[in-house]
C-alpha positions in Angstrom: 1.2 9.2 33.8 -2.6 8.9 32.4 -3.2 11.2 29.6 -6.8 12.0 28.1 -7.1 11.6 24.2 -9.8 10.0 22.4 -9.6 5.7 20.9 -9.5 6.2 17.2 -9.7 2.4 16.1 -13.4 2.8 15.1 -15.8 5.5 14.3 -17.1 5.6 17.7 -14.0 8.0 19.2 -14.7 6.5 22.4 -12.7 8.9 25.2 -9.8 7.3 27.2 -7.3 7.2 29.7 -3.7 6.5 28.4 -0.7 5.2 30.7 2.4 6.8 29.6 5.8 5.3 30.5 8.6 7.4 31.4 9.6 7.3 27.4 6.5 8.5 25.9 5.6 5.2 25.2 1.6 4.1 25.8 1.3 1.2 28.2 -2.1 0.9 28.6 -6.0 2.4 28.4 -8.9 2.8 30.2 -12.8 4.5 29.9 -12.5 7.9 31.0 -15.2 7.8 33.4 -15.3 11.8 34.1 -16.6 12.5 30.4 -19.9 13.3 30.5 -20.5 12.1 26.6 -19.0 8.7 27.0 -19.6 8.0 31.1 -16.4 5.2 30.9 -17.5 3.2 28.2 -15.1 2.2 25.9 -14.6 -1.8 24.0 -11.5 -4.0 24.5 -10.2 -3.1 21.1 -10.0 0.6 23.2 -8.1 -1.7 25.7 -5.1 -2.2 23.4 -5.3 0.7 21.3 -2.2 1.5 23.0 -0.6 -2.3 21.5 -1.6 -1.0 17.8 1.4 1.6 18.8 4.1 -0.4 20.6 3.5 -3.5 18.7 6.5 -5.7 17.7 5.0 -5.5 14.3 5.0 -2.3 13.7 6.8 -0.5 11.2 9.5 1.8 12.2 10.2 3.1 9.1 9.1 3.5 5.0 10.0 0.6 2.9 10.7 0.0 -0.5 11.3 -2.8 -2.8 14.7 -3.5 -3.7 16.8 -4.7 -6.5 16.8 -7.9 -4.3 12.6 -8.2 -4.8 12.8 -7.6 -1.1 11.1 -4.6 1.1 13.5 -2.7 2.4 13.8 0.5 5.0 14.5 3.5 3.4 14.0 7.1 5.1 10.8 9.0 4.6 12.0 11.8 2.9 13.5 9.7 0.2 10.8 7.5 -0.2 8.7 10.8 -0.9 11.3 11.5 -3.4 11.2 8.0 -5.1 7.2 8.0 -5.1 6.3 11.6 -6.4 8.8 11.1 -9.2 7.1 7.5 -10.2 4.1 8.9 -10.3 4.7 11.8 -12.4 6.2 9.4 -14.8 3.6 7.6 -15.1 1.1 10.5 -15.4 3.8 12.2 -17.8 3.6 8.8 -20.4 0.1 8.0 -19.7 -2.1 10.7 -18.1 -3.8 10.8 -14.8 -6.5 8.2 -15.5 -3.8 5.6 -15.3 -3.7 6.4 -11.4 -5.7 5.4 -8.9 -6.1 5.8 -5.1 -8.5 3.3 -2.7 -9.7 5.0 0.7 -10.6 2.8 3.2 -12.7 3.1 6.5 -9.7 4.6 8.6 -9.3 7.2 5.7 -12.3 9.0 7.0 -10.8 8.5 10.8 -8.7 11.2 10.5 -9.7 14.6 9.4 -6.1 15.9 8.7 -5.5 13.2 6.6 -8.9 13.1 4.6 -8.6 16.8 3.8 -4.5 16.7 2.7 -5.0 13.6 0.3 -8.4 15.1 -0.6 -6.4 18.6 -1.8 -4.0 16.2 -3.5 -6.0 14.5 -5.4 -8.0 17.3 -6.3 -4.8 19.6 -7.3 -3.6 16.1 -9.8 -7.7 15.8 -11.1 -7.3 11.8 -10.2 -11.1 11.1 -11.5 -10.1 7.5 -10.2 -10.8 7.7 -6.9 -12.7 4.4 -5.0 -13.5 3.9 -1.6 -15.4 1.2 1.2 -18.6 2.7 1.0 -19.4 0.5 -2.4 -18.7 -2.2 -0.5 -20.2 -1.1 2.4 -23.2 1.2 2.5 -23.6 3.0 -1.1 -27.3 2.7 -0.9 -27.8 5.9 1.4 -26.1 7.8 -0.8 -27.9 6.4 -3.8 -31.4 6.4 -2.2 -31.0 10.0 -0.5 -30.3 11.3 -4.3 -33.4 10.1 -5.7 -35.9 11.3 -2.5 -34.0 14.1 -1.7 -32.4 16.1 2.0 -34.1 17.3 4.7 -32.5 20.1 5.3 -33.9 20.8 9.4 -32.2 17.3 9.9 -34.1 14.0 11.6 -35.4 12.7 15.2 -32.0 11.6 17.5 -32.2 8.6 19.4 -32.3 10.3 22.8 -35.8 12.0 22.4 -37.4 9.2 20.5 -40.6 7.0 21.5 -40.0 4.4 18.7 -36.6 3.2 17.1 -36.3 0.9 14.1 -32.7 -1.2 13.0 -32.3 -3.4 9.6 -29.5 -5.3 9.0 -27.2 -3.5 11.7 -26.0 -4.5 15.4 -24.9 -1.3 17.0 -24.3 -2.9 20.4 -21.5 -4.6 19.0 -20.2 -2.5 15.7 -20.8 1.0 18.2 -22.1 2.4 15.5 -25.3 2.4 13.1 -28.5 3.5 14.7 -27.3 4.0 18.2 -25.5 6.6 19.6 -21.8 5.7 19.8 -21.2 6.6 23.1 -22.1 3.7 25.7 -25.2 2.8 23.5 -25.9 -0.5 26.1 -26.7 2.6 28.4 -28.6 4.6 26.0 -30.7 1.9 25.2 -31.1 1.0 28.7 -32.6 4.7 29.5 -34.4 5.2 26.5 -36.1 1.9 27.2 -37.2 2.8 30.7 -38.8 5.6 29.3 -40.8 3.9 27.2 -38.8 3.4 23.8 -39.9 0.9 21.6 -37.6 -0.8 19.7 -37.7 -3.3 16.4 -35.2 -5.1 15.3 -34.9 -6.7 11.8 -32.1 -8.9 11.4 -32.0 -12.5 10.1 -30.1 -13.4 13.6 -30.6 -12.6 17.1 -28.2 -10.5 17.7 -26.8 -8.7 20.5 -29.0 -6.0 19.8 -31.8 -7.8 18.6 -32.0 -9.1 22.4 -33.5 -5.6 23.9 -35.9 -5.4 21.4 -39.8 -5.0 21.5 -40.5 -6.7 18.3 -37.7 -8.5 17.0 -38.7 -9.7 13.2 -35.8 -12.7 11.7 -36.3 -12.7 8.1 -34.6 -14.7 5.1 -31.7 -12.8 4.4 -32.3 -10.3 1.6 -35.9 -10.2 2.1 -35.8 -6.7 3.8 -37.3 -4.6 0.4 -40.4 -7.3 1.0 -40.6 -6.5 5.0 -40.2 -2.5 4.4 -42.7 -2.5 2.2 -45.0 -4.2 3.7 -44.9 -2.3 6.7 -44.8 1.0 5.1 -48.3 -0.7 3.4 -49.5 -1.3 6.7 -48.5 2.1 7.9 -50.6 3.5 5.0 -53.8 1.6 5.6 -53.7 2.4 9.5 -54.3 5.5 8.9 -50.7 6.2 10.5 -49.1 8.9 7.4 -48.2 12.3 8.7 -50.6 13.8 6.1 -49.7 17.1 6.8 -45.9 17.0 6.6 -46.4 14.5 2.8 -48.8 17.2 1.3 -46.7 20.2 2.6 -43.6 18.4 1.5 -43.5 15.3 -0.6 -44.2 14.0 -4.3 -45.4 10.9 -4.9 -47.5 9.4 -2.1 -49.9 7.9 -4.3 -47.2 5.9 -6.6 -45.9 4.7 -3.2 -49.1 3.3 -2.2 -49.7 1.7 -4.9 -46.3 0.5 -5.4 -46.7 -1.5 -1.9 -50.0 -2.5 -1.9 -49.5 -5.9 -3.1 -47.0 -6.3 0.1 -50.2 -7.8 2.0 -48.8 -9.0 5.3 -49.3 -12.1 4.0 -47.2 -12.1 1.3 -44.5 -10.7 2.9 -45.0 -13.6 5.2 -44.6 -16.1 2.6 -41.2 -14.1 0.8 -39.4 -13.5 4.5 -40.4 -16.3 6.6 -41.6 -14.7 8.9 -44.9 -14.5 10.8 -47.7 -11.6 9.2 -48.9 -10.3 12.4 -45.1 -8.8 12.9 -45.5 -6.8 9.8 -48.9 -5.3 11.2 -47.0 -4.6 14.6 -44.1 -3.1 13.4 -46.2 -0.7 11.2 -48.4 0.0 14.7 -45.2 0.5 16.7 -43.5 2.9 14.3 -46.2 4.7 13.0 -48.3 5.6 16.2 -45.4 7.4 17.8 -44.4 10.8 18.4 -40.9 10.6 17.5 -38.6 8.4 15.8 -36.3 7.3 12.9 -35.7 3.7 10.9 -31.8 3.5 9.9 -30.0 0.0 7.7 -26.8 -0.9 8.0 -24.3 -3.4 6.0 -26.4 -6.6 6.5 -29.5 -4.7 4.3 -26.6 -3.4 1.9 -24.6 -6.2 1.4 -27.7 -8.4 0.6 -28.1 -8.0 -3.1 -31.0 -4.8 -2.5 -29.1 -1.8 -1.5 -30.4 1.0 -2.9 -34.0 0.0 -2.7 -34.0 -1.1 0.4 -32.5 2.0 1.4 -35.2 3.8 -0.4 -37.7 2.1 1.6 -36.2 3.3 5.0 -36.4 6.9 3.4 -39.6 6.4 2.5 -40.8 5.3 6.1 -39.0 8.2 7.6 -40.9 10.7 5.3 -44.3 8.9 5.4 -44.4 9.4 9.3 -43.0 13.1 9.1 -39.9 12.0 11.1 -38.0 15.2 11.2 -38.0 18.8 12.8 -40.2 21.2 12.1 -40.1 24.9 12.3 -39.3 26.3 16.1 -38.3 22.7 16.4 -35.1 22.8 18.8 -32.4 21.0 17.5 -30.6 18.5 19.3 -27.2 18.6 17.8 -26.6 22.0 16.1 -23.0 20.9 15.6 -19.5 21.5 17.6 -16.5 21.1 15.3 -18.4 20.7 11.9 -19.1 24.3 10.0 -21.7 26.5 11.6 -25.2 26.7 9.4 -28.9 26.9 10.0 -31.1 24.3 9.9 -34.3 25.1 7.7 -37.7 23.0 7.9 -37.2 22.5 4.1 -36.2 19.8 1.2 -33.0 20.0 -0.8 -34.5 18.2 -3.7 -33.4 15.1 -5.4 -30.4 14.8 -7.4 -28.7 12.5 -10.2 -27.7 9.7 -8.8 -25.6 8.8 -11.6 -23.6 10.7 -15.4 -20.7 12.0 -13.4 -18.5 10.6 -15.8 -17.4 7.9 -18.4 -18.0 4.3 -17.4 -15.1 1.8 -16.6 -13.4 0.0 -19.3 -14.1 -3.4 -18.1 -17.6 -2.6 -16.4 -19.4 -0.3 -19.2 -22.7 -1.0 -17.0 -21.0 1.4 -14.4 -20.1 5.0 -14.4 -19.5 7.7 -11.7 -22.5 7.6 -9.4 -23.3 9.7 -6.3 -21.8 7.0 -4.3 -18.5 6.9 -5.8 -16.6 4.7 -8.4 -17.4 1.2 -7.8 -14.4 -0.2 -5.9 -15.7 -4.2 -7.2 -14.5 -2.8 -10.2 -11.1 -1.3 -9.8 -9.5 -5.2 -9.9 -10.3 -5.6 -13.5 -9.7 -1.6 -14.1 -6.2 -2.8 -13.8 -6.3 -6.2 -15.1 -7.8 -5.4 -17.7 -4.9 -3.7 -20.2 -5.1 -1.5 -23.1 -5.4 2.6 -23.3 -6.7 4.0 -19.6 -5.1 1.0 -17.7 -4.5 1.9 -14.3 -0.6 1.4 -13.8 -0.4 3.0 -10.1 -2.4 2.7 -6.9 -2.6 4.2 -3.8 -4.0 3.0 -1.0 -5.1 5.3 2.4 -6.5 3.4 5.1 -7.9 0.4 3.8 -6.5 -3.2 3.3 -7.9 -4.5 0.2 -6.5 -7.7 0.1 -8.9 -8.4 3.3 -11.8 -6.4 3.0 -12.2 -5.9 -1.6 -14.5 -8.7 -2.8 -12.9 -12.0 -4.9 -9.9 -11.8 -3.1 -8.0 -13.7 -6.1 -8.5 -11.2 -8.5 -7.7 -8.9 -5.8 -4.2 -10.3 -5.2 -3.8 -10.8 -9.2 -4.5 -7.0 -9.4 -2.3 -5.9 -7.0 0.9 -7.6 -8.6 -0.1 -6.4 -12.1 0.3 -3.0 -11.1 3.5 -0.6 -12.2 3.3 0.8 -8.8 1.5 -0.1 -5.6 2.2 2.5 -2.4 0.4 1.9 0.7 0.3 4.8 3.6 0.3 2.0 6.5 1.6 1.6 10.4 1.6 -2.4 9.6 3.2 -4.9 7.4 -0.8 -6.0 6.0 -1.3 -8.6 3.5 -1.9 -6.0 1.0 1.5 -3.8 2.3 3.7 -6.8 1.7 2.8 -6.7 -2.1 3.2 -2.9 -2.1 6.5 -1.0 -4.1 6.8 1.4 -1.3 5.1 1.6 2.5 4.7 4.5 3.6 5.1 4.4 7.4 3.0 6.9 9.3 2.8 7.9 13.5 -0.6 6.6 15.2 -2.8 8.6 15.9 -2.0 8.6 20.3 1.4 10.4 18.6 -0.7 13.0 17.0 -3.5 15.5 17.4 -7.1 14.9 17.1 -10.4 15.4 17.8 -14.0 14.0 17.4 -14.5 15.5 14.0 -14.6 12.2 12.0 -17.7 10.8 13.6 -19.4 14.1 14.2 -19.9 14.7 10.5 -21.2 11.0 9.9 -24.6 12.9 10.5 -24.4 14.1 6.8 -24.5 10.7 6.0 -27.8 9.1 7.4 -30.5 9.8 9.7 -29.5 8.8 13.2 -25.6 8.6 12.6 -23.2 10.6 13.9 -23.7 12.3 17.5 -27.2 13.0 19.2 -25.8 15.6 21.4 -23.7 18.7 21.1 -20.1 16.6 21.8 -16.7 17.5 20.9 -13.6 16.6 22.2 -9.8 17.9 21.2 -7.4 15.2 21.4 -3.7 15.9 21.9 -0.8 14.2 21.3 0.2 11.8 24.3 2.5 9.5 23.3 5.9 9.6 21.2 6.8 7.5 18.2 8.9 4.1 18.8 12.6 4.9 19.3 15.1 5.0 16.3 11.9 5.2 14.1 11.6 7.7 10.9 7.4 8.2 10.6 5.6 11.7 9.3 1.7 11.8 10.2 -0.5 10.4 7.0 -1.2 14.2 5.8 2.1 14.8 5.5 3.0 12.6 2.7 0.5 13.7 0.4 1.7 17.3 1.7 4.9 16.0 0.5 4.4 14.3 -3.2 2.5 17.9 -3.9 5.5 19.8 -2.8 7.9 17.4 -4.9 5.3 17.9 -8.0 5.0 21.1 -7.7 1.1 21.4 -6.9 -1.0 24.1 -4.9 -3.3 22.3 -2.4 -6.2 24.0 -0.7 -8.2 21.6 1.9 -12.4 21.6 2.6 -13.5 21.8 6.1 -15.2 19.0 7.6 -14.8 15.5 6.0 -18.3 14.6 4.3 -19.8 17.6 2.5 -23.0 18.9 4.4 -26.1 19.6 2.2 -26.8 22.9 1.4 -24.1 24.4 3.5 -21.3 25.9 1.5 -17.7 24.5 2.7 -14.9 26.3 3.8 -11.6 26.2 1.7 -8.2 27.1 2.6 -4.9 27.3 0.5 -2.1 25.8 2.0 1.1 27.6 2.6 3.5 25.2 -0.1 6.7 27.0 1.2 6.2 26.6 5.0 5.1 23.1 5.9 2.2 23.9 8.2 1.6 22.1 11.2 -0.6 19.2 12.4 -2.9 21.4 14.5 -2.9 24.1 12.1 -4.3 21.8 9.4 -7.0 21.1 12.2 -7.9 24.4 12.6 -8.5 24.4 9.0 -10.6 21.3 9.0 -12.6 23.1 11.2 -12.6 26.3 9.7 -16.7 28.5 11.0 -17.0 25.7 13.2 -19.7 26.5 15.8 -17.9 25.9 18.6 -14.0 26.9 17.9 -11.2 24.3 18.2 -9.3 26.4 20.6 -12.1 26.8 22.9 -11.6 22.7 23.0 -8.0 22.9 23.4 -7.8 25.5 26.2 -10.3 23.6 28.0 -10.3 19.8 28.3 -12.7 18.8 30.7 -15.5 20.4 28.6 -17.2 18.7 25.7 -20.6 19.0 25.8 -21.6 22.2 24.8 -25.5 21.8 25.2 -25.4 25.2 27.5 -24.6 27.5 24.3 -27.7 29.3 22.6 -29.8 27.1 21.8 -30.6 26.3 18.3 -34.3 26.3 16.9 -35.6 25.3 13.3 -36.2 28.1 10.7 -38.6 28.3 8.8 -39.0 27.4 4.7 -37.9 29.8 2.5 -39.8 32.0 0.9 -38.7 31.0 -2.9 -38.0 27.1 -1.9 -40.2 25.1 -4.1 -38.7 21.8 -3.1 -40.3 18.3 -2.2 -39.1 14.8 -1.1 -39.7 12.7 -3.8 -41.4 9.1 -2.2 -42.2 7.8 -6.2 -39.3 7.3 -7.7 -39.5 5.6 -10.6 -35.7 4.3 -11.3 -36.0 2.8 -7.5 -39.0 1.4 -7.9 -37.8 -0.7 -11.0 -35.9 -2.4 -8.2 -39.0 -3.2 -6.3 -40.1 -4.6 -9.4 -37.1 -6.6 -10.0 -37.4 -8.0 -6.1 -40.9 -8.8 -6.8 -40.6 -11.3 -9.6 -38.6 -13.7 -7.5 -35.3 -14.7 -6.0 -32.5 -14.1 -8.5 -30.1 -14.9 -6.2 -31.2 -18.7 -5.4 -29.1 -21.8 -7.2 -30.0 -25.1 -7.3 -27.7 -27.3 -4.5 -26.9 -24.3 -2.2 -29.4 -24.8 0.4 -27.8 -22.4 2.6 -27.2 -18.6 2.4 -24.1 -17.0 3.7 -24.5 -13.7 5.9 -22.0 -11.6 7.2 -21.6 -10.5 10.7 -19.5 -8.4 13.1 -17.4 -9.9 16.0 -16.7 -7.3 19.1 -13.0 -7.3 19.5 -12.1 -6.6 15.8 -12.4 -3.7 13.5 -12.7 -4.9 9.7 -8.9 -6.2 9.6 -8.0 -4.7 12.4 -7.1 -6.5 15.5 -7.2 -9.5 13.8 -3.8 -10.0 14.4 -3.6 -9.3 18.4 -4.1 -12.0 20.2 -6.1 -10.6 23.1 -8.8 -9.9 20.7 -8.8 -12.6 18.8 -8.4 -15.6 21.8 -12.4 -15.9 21.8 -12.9 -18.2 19.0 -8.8 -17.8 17.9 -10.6 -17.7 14.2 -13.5 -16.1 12.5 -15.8 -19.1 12.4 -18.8 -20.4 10.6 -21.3 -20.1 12.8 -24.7 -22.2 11.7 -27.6 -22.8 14.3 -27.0 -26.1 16.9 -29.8 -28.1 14.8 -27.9 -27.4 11.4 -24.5 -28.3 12.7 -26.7 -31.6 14.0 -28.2 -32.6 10.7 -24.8 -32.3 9.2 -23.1 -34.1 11.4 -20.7 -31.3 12.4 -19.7 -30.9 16.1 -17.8 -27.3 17.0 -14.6 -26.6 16.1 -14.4 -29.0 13.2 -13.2 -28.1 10.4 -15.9 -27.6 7.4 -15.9 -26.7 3.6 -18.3 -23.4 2.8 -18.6 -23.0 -1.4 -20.6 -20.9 -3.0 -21.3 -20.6 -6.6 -18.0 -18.6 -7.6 -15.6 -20.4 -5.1 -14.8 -22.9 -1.5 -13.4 -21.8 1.8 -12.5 -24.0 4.9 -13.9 -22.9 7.8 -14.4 -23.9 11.8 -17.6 -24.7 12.5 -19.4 -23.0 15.3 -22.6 -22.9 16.9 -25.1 -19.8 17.3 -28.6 -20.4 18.5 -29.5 -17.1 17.7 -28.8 -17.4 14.2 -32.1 -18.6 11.5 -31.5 -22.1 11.1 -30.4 -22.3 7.2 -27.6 -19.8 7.3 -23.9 -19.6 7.9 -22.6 -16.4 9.4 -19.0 -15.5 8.5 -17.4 -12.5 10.0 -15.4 -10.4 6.4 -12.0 -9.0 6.8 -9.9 -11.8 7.9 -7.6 -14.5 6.5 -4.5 -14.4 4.8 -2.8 -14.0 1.4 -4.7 -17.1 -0.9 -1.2 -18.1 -2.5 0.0 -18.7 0.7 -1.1 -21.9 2.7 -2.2 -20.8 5.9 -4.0 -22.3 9.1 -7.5 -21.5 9.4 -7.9 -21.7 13.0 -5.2 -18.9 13.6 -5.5 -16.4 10.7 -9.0 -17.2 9.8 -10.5 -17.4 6.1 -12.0 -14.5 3.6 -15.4 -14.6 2.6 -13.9 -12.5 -0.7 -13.4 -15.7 -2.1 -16.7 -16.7 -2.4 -17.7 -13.5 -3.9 -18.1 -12.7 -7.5 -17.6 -9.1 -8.7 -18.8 -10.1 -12.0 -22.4 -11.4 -11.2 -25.3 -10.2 -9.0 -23.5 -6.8 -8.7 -25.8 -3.3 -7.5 -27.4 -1.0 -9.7 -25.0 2.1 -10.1 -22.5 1.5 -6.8 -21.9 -2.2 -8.4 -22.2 -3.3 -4.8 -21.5 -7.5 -5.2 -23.4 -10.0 -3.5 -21.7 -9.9 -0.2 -24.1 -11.2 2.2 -27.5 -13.9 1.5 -24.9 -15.5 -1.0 -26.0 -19.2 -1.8 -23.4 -21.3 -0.1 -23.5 -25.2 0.3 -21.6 -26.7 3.4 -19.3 -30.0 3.8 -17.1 -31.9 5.8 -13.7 -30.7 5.7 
């Protein structure tokens, strides 16, 4: 029997078609081609979704660590026992700043889980709380707090004339600057009616292909090619002057902050050709509607928040948001019902939330969240506020944390290590309990997760009124003992006696006031209940999504138009900020990052039939190259006398990696391009061509870290390359 739900490996929540056995179990997936949102598409990681669940791999129940040093099964509810009361000794000797939790990507996935570990955290007052986006993105959050919101929201990709992409590949990740659903398509369409796009990316990638103007730059040069265009943008006279003198601060500090970017001299920095610069500015400026977005190749490249800046900056220079009686695309399905004013929300600190870490007193509490490059020497380093426990929600940080030594030394120093996870991970087999949860085809869910990635950054999230309600399909293995995610952290704050009340949505949306909700501590609520609450004054109500399945676009509702600025708002986007600019500054006096005898530069890279770490480990998605390779351009593998698939030594100033060498003619000769998230545990020998090699161990989180999110160098990292 084929069931509808939605694929919840990615952010993308591509619809599908699951076959059901006669057991419950899922035996296969398929595009549903009858949505309307998605029209079929879905990746071959949506393909075996269903695997994730029936793998032999998979963990059919909790686990603990033994007398014998060994994991061993034990049943949820006493594992829930064991944990809670090992936790509130801990807190009980040393206070809550000795625990700590790390989110990962698939934290945010699910929206009952987000909000239930949220509440418990919140009810506990952990203040050590890390996450992927330091590692990831943090400079949108970092930049956004020093220009300020729009509150009206920004252009969506399917009504623009001009799109702009640095350092991200959405055909590939299905995110980051192109709508998730079937973005080939969208692209396709908006193309034929006359979109114009520009890519800047240091390789030719998949999107990259379909693009106008496609500029290839030296990695970490993109704070020199954004502000040189935005200087060309000024002197063609292209500047929405209307929207910047009814709505932004200072214009004139950013023109003279970028006037030295002559096309010329951007040429020199990015190695690149000047007349690109002078088109890009003509393409993006002279249209009617558009947006610029980054993604992790810009933040990972040593200039996060200013380069994220810049892209703000652009935006707001060329007025690229709605005005007043402006009709708004996306007013929002499952996410809380608000307005949507043609007004600033004006800057905010980016940083003094808190007291620094111990062993980083450079880095405190920023907007962006604790620094997870940190949180290894947080508990290395020992003394009053050690951290002593760890818990980890959706993530894998012995795969995807930076200086994957330390990472591994961290993780056995700790007093207690519990991971909520469906799979024995690298970083699960050095855990004191597992947690074992259901997968998500076992549970309800809906679209949610990616709906509310709008709060994040211009063009993310959905660019049309979408919402889907996913129920359960499937049932859990046979003989297994698994509670959803939510319901262990529902669990500990029973056993420790805390009150929990959960926030609607799952990013907080500017100037909208959240919805709360106590929980009922008595009477375990269920796992569509705690949906409902997650989508507490949602404009479109979750029933009406459940009672009907076959609808999910909801652009027939009353439409929603722009209001106008408030009568008492005094607010302005701020486009001269001085603490980002001191960035500029720093870019400007030349490349810190360069050492003598690395000729190269590493850059990272996404690979289409993997998820971070996920996936790695299935064979139908990893057969393509069986590895993560190096990949280097044909003439570099030919002046080092490599031929592909030998094996090659990669080493960077902090640390050496074998890796299979692979050609990519669309990469900028000089480079090596190494997907993250794979490899396995560094005290273990291991063969490269099957489980692949982490790029965490070329990485320092002690040197040529990011101003406030401590961000390391994780991409244009100096690398040298030799036989292996």
């Amino acid at each position: 029997m084929e069931k509808k739900t939605l694929c919840r490996i990615c952010t993308a929540h591509c619809p599908i078609l699951v076959e059901v056995d006669e057991s419950g179990q899922p035996v296969s997936a398929r595009g549903d081609k009858e949505n309307p949102h998605s029209e079929g598409f879905f990746c071959l990681k949506g393909k075996h979704f269903p695997d994730l669940h029936t793998s032999p791999n998979r963990l059919r129940h909790s686990l603990a660590r033994g007398s014998s040093g060994r994991l061993e099964a034990i049943a949820a509810e006493e594992a829930m026992d064991a944990v809670a009361a090992r936790i509130q000794a801990i807190i009980d000797e040393h206070g809550t700043q000795a625990v700590a939790v790390y989110m990962g990507t698939l934290f945010y996935q699910l929206p009952q889980t987000a909000a239930v570990a949220t509440a418990w955290m919140n009810s506990l007052r952990l203040r050590l709380r890390f996450g992927s986006g330091t590692i990831d993105q943090p400079g949108k959050q970092i930049a956004a707090a020093a220009h300020g919101q729009w509150l009206a929201g920004s252009h969506v990709f399917d009504e623009c004339d001009t799109w702009m992409l640095v350092g991200t590949n959405p055909l590939v990740a299905i995110s980051g600057g192109i709508p998730h659903a079937n973005p080939a398509r969208r692209l396709k369409r908006a193309q034929a009616r006359g979109l114009q796009l520009v890519v800047i990316d240091p390789r030719r990638t998949e999107t990259a292909r379909h693009a106008a103007l496609h500029i290839q730059p030296r990695p970490g040069t993109d704070p020199a090619v954004l502000a040189g265009i935005l200087r060309e943008v000024i002197s063609q006279g292209l500047v929405d002057e209307a929207f910047v003198r009814d709505n932004v601060d200072g214009f004139q500090t950013l023109r003279a902050e970028v006037e030295s970017f002559t096309p010329e001299r951007v040429a020199r920095r990015a190695g690149i050709e000047a007349d690109q610069i002078v088109r890009a500015a003509r393409l993006f400026g002279s249209a009617r509607k558009g947006a610029v977005t980054a993604g992790t190749g810009a933040n990972m490249s040593g200039w996060s928040n200013i380069s994220e800046y810049l892209v703000l900056c652009l935006n707001t220079i060329c007025g690229r948001y709605r005005l007043a009686g402006d009709l708004v695309a996306n007013p929002g399905v499952l996410t809380t019902r608000r307005s949507f004013k043609a007004q600033p929300l004006a800057p905010y600190p980016i940083d003094g939330f808190g007291e620094p870490l111990r062993s980083r007193p450079d880095l405190s509490p920023a907007v962006c969240g604790l620094p997870t490059s940190g949180l290894a020497d947080e508990i290395l380093l020992e003394g009053d506020g050690q951290i002593k426990a760890l818990i980890t929600i959706g993530g894998n940080p012995m795969r995807a944390w930076p200086d994957q030594k330390k990472t591994r030394a961290a993780l056995e120093t700790l007093e207690l290590h519990v991971c909520v996870e469906p799979h024995l991970t690298d970083t699960a087999r050095l855990a004191d309990f597992v947690l074992a949860p259901k997968l998500p085809l076992e549970t309800p869910g809906c679209s949610l997760s990616t709906e509310n990635l709008s709060t994040i950054s211009p063009a993310f999230g959905y660019s049309e009124p979408y919402g889907q309600y996913a129920p359960p399909v499937a049932t859990p293995p046979p003989d297994s003992d698994l509670r959803e995610d939510w319901e262990f952290f529902y669990g500990l704050a029973q056993r420790m006696g805390l009150d929990l009340t959960i926030a609607a949505g799952v990013f907080p949306i500017a100037g909208v006031d959240t919805p709360t909700s106590v929980l009922d501590m008595e009477n375990k609520p269920s796992s569509e209940e705690i949906l409902d609450l997650v989508t507490k004054n949602s404009r479109i109500p979750l029933d009406r999504l459940r009672n009907d399945r076959d609808k999910v676009l909801f652009g027939d509702e009353d439409p929603v138009f722009v209001e106008g600025r408030d009568e008492d708002n005094e607010a302005r986007l701020d486009v001269g900020s001085q603490r980002m600019f001191e960035e500029l500054h720093e870019f400007s006096s030349g490349d810190r990052f360069e050492r003598e005898g690395f000729e190269y530069r590493l850059i990272s890279r996404r690979m289409a039939n993997t998820f971070n770490s996920v996936g790695t480990d299935i064979e139908a998605l990893a057969s393509r190259y069986g590895t993560n390779p190096a990949f280097m351009h044909p003439d570099d593998l030919d002046r080092e006398g490599f031929a592909r698939g030998d094996l090659i030594r990669v080493a960077s100033p902090h640390g050496e990696i074998e890796a299979v060498a692979w050609p990519d003619k669309d990469l900028r000769p000089g480079l090596v391009s190494i997907c993250h998230c794979w490899g396995g545990d560094p005290k273990e020998p291991s063969d490269v061509r099957k489980v692949g090699i982490n790029t965490g161990l070329l990485i320092s989180v002690e040197e040529d870290c990011g101003r406030f999110s401590g961000i390391p160098l994780m991409s244009a990292l100096p690398v040298r390359v030799a036989p292996g």
